[in-house]
N, C-alpha and C positions, 0 to 999 in steps of 0.2 A: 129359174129353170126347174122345170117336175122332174119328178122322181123319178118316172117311166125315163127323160131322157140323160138323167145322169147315168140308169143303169143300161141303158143302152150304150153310149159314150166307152165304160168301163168294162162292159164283157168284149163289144169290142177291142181292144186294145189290151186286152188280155189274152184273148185268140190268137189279135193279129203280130203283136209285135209278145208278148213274154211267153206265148205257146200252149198257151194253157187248155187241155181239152175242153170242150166246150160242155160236155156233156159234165165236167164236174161242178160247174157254176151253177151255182143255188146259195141265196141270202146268210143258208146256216155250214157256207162251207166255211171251213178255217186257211186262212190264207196262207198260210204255212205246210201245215200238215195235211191238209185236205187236195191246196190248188201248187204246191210246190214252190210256191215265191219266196228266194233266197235273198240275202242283201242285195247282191248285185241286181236283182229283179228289182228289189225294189227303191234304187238309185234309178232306173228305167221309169220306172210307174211317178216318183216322183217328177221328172221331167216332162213326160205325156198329163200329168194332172195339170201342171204349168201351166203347158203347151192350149189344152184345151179347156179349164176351168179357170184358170187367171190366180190361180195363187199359187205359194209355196207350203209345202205340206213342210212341221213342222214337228220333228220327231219325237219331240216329247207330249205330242200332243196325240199320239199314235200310241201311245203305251197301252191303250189298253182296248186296242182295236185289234180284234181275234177274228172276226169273222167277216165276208163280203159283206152282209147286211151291215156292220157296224160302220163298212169303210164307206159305203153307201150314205150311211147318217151323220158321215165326217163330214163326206164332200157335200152333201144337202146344208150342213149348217154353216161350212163358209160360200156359197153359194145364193143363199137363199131358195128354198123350196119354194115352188108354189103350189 
């Protein structure tokens, strides 16, 4: 899967289902502080990664994913980029 449509896949599904202005999404937002994603958001975001990337997001693997670009480079390396 490229890159173009992982972040495609994820700003969708950030808009549509956890609410996220659209206009905050950029690689160097921080997913917390920047785009508002709380736990329970991100119990959400966990099940839509599932849903449409085929694996389970694994929270300690998450630790030190701050920002969209990084969570972009999560889902790229269980994935595989192309």
């Amino acid at each position: 899967m490229k890159r173009e449509e992982i972040e495609k896949i994820v700003k969708t599904f950030l808009v549509e289902e956890i609410e996220v202005d659209e206009s905050a999404i950029a690689p160097d937002a921080l997913l917390k502080e920047d785009l508002g994603i709380d736990s329970l958001d991100f119990v959400d975001i966990v099940v839509i990664v599932e849903r449409n990337f085929g694996f389970k997001i694994k929270a300690e693997e998450m630790t030190d994913v701050r920002t969209l670009g990084q969570f972009y480079d999560y889902i790229e390396s269980k994935v595989g980029g192309a």
